[in-house]
mmCIF file as gemmi writes it, N, C-alpha and C atoms, coordinates in Angstrom:
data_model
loop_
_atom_site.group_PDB
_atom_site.id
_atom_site.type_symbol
_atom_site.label_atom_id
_atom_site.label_alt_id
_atom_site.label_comp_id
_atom_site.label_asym_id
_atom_site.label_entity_id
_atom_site.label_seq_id
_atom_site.pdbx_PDB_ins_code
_atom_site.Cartn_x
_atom_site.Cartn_y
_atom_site.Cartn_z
_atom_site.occupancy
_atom_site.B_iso_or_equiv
_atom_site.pdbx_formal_charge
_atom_site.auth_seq_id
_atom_site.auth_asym_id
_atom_site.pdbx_PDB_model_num
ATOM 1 N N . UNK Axp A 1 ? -42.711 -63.943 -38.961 1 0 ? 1 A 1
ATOM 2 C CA . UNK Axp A 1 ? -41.978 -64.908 -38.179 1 0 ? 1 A 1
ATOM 3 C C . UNK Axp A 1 ? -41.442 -66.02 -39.076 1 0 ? 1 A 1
ATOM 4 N N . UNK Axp A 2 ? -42.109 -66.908 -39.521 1 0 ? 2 A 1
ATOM 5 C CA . UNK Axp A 2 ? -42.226 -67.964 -40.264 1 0 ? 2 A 1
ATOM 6 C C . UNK Axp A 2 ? -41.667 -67.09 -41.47 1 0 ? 2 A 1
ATOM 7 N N . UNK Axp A 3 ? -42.956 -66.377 -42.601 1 0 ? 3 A 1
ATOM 8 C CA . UNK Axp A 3 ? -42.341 -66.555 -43.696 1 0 ? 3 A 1
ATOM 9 C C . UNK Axp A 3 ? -40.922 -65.346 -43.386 1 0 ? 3 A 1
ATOM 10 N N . UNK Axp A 4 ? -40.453 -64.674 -42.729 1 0 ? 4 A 1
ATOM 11 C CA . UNK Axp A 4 ? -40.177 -63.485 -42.808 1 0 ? 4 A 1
ATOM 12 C C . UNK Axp A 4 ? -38.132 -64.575 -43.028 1 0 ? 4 A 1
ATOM 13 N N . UNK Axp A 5 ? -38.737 -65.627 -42.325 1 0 ? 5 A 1
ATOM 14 C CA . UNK Axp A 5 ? -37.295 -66.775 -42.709 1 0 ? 5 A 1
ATOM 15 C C . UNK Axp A 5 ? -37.157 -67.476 -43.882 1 0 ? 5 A 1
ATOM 16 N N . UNK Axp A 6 ? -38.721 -67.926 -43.904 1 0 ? 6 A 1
ATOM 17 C CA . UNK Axp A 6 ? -38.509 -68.264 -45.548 1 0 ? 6 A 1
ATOM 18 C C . UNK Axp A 6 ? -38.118 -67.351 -46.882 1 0 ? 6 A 1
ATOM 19 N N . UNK Axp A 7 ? -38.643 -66.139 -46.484 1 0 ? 7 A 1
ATOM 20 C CA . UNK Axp A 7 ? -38.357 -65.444 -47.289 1 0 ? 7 A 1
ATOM 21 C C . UNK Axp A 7 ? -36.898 -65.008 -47.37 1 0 ? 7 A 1
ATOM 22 N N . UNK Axp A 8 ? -36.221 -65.124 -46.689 1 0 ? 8 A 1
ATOM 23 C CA . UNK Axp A 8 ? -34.656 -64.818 -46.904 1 0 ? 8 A 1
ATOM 24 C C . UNK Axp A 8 ? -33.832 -65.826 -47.028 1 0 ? 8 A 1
ATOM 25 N N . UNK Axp A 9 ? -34.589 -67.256 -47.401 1 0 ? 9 A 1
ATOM 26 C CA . UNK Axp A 9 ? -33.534 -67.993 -48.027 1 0 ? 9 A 1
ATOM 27 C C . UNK Axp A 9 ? -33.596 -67.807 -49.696 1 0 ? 9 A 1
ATOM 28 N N . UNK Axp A 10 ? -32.314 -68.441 -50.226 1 0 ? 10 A 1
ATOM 29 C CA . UNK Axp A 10 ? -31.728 -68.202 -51.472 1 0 ? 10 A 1
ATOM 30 C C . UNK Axp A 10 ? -33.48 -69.202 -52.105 1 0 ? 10 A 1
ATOM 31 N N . UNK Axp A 11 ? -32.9 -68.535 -53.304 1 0 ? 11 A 1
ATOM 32 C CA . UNK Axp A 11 ? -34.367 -68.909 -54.427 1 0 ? 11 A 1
ATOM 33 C C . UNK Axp A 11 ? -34.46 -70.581 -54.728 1 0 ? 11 A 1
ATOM 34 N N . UNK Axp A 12 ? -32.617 -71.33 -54.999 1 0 ? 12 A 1
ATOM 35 C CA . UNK Axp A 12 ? -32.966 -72.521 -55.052 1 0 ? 12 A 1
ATOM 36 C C . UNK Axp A 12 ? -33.102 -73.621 -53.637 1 0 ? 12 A 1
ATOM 37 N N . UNK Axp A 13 ? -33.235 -73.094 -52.919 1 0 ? 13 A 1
ATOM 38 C CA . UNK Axp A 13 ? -33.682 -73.849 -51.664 1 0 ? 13 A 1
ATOM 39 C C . UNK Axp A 13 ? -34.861 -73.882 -51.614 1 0 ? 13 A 1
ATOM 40 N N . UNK Axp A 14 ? -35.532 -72.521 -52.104 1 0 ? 14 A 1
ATOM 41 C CA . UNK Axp A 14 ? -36.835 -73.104 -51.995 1 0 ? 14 A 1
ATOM 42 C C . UNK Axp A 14 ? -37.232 -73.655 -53.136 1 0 ? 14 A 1
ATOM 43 N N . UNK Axp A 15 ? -36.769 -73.942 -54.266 1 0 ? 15 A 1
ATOM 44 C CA . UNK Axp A 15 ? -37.126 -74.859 -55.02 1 0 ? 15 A 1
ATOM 45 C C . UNK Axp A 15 ? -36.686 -76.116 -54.747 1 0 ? 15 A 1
ATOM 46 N N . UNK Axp A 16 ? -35.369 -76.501 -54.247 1 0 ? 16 A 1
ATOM 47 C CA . UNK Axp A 16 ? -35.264 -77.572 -53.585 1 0 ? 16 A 1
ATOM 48 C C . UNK Axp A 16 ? -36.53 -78.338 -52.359 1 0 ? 16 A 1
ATOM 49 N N . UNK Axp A 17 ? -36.989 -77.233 -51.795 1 0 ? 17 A 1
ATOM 50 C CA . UNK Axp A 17 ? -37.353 -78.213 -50.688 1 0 ? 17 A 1
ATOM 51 C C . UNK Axp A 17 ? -39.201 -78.085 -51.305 1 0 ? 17 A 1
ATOM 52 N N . UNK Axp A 18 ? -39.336 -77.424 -52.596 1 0 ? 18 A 1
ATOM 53 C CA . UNK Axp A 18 ? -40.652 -77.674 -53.202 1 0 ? 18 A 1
ATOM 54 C C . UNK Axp A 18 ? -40.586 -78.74 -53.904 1 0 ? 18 A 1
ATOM 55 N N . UNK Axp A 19 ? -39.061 -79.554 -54.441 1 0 ? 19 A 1
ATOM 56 C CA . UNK Axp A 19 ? -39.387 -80.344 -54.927 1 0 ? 19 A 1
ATOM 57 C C . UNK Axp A 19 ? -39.425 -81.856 -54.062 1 0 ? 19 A 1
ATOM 58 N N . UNK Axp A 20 ? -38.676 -81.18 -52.954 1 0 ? 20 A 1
ATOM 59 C CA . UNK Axp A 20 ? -38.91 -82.278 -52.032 1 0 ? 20 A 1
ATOM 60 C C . UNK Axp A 20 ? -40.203 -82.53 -51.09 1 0 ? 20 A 1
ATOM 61 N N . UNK Axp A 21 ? -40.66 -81.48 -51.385 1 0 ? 21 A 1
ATOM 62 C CA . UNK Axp A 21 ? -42.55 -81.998 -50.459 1 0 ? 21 A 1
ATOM 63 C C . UNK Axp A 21 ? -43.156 -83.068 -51.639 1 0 ? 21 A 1
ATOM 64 N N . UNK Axp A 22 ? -42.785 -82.48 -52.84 1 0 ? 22 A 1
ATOM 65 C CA . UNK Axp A 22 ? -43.758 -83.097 -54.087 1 0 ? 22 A 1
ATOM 66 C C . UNK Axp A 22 ? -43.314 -84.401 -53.905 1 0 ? 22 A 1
ATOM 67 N N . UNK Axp A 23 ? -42.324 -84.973 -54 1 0 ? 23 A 1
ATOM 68 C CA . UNK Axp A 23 ? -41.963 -86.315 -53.625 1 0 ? 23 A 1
ATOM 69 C C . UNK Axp A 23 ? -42.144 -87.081 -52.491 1 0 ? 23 A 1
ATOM 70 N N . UNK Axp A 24 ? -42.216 -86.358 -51.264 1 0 ? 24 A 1
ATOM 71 C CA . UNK Axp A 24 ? -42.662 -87.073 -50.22 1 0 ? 24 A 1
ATOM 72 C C . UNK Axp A 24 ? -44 -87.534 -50.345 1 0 ? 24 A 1
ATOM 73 N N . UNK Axp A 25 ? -44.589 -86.336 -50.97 1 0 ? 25 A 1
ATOM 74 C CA . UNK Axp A 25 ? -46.161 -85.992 -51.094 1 0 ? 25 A 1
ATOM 75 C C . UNK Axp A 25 ? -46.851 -87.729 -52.39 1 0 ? 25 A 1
ATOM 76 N N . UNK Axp A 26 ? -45.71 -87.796 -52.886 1 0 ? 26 A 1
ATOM 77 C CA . UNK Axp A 26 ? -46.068 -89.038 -54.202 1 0 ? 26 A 1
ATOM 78 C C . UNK Axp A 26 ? -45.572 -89.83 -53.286 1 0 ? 26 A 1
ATOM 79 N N . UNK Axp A 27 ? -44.851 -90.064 -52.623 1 0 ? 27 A 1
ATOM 80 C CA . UNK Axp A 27 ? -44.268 -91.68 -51.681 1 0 ? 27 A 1
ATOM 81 C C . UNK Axp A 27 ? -45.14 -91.461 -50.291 1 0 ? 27 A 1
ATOM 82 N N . UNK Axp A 28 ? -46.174 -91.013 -49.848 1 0 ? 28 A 1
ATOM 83 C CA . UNK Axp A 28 ? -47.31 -90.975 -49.084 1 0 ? 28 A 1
ATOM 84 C C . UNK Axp A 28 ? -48.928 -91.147 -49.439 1 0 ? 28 A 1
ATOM 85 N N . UNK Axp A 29 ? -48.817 -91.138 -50.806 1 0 ? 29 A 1
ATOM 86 C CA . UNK Axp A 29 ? -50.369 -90.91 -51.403 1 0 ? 29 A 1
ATOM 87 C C . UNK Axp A 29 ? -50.946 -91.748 -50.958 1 0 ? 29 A 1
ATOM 88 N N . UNK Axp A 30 ? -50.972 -93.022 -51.402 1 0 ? 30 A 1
ATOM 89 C CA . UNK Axp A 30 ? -52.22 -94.052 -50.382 1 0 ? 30 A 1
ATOM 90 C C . UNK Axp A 30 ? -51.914 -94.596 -49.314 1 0 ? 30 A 1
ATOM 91 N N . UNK Axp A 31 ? -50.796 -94.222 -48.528 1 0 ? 31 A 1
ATOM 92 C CA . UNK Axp A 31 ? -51.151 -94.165 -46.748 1 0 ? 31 A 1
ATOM 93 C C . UNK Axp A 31 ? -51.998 -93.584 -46.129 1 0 ? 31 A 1
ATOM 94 N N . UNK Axp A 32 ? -51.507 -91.956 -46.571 1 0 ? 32 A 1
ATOM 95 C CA . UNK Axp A 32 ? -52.467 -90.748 -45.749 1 0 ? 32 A 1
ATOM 96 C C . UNK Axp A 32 ? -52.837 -89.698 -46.528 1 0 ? 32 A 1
ATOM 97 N N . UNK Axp A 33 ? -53.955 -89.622 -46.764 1 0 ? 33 A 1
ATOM 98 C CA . UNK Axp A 33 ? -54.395 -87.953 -47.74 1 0 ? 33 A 1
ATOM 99 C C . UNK Axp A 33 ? -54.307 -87.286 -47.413 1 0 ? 33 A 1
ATOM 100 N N . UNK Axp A 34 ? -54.32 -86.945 -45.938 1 0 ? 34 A 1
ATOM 101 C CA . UNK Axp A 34 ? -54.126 -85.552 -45.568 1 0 ? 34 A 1
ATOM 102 C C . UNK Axp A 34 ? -52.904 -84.967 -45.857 1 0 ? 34 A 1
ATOM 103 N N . UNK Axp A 35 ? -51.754 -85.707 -45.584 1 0 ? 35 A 1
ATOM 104 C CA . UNK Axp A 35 ? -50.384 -85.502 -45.27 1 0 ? 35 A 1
ATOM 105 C C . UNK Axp A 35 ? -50.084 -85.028 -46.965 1 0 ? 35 A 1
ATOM 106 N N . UNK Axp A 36 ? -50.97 -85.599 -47.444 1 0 ? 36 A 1
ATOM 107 C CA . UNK Axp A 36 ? -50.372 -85.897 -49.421 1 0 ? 36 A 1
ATOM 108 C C . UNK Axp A 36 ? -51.123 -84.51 -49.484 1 0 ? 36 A 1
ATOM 109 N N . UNK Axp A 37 ? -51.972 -83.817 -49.273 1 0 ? 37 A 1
ATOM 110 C CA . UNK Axp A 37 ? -52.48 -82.613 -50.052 1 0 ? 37 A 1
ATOM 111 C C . UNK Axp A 37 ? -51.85 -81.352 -49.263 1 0 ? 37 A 1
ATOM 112 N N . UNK Axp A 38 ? -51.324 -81.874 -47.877 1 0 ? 38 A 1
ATOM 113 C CA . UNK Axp A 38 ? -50.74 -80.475 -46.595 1 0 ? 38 A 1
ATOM 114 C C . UNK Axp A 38 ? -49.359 -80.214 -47.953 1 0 ? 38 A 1
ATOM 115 N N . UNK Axp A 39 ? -48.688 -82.124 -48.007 1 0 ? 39 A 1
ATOM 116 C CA . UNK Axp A 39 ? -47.363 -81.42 -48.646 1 0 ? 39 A 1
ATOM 117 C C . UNK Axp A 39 ? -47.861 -80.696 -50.031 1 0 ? 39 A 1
ATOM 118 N N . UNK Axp A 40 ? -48.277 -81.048 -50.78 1 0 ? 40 A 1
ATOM 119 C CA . UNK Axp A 40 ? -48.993 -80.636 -51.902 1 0 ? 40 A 1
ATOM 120 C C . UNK Axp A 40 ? -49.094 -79.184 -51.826 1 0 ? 40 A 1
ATOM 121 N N . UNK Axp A 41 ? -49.911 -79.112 -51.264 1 0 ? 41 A 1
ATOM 122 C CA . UNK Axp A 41 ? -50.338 -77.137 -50.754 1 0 ? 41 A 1
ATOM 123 C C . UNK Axp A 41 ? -48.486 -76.344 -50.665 1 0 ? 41 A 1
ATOM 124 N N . UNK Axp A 42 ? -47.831 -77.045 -49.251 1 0 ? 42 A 1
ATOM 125 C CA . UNK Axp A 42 ? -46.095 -76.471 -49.067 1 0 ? 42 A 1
ATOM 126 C C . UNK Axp A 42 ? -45.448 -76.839 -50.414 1 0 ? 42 A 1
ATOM 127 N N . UNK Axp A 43 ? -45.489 -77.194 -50.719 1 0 ? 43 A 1
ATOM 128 C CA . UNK Axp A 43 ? -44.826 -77.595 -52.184 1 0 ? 43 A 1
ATOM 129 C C . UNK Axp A 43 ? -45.237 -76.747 -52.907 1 0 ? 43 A 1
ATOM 130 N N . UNK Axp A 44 ? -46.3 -76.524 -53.115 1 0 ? 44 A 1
ATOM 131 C CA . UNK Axp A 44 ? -46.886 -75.363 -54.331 1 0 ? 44 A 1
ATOM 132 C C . UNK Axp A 44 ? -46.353 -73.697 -53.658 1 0 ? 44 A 1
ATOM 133 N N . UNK Axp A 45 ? -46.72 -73.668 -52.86 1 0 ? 45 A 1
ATOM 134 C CA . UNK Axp A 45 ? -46.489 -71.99 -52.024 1 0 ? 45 A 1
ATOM 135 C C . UNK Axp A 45 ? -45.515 -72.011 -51.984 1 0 ? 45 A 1
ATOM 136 N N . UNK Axp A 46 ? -44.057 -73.066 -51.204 1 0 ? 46 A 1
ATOM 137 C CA . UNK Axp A 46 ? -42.456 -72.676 -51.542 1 0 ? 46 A 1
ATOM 138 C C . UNK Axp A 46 ? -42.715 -72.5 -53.109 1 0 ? 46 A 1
ATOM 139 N N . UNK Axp A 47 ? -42.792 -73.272 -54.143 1 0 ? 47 A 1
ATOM 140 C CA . UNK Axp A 47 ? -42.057 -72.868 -55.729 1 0 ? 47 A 1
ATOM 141 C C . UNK Axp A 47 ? -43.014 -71.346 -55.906 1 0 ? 47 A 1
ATOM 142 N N . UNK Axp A 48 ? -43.738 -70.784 -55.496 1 0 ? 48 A 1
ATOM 143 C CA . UNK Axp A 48 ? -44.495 -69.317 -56.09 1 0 ? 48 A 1
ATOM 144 C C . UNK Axp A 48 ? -43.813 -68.557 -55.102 1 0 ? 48 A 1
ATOM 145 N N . UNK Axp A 49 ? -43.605 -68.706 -54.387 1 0 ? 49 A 1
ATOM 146 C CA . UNK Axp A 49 ? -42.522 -67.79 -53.171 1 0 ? 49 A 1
ATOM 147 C C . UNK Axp A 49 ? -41.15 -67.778 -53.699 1 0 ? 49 A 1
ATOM 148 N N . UNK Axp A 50 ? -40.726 -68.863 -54.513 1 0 ? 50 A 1
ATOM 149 C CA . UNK Axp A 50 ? -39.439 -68.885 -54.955 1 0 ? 50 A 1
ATOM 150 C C . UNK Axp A 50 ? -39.562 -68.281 -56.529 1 0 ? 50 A 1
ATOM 151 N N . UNK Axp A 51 ? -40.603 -68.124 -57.236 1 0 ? 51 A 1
ATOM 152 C CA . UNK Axp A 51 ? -40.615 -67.582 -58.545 1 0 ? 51 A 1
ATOM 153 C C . UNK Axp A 51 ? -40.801 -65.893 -58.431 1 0 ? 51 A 1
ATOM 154 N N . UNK Axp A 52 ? -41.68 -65.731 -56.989 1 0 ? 52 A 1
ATOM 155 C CA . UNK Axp A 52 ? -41.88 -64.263 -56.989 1 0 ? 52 A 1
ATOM 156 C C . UNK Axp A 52 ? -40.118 -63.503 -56.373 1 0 ? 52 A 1
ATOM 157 N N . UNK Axp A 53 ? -39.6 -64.434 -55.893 1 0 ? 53 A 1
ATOM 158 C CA . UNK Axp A 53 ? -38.7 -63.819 -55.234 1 0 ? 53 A 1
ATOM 159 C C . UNK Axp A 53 ? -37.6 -63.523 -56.69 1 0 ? 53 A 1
ATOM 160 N N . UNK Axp A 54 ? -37.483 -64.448 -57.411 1 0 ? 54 A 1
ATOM 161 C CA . UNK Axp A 54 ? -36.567 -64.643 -58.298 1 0 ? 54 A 1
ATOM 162 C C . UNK Axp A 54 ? -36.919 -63.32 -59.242 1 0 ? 54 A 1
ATOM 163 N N . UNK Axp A 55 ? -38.427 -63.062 -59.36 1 0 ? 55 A 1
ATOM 164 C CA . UNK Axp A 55 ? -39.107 -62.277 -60.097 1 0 ? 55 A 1
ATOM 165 C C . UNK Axp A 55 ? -38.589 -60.529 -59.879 1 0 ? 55 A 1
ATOM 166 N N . UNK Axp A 56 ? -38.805 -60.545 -58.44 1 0 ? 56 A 1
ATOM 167 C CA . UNK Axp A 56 ? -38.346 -59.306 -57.686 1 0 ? 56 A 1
ATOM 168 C C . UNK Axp A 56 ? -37.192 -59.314 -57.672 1 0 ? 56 A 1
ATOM 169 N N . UNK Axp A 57 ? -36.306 -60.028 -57.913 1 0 ? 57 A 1
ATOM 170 C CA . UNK Axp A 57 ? -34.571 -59.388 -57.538 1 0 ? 57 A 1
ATOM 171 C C . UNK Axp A 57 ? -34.122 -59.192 -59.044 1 0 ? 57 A 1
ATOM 172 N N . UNK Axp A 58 ? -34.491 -59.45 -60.249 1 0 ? 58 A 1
ATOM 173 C CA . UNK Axp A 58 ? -34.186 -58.903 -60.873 1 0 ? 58 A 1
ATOM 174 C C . UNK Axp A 58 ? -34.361 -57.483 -62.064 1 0 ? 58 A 1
């Protein structure tokens, strides 16, 4: 469902929007931890979803 969409976007979107959790994730750190390690975690899994994909198409 979920990833079956993520997975069919282009490779730099999901590096785009991994680099955009990581930044939200640094402009949230000492408000809320939770929110800082959820983006942390989406941030890490989009860029390995986007390296395996990049990995496989060529």
């Amino acid at each position: 469902m979920i990833f079956s969409s993520i997975k069919n976007l282009k490779t730099i979107y999901l590096y785009l929007l991994s680099v955009l959790c990581f930044v939200l994730a640094n402009l949230i750190r000492d408000e809320n931890i939770i929110i800082y390690y959820v983006l942390l975690v989406l941030g890490l899994g989009l860029f390995i979803i986007g390296i395996t994909k990049k990995r496989n198409t060529k």
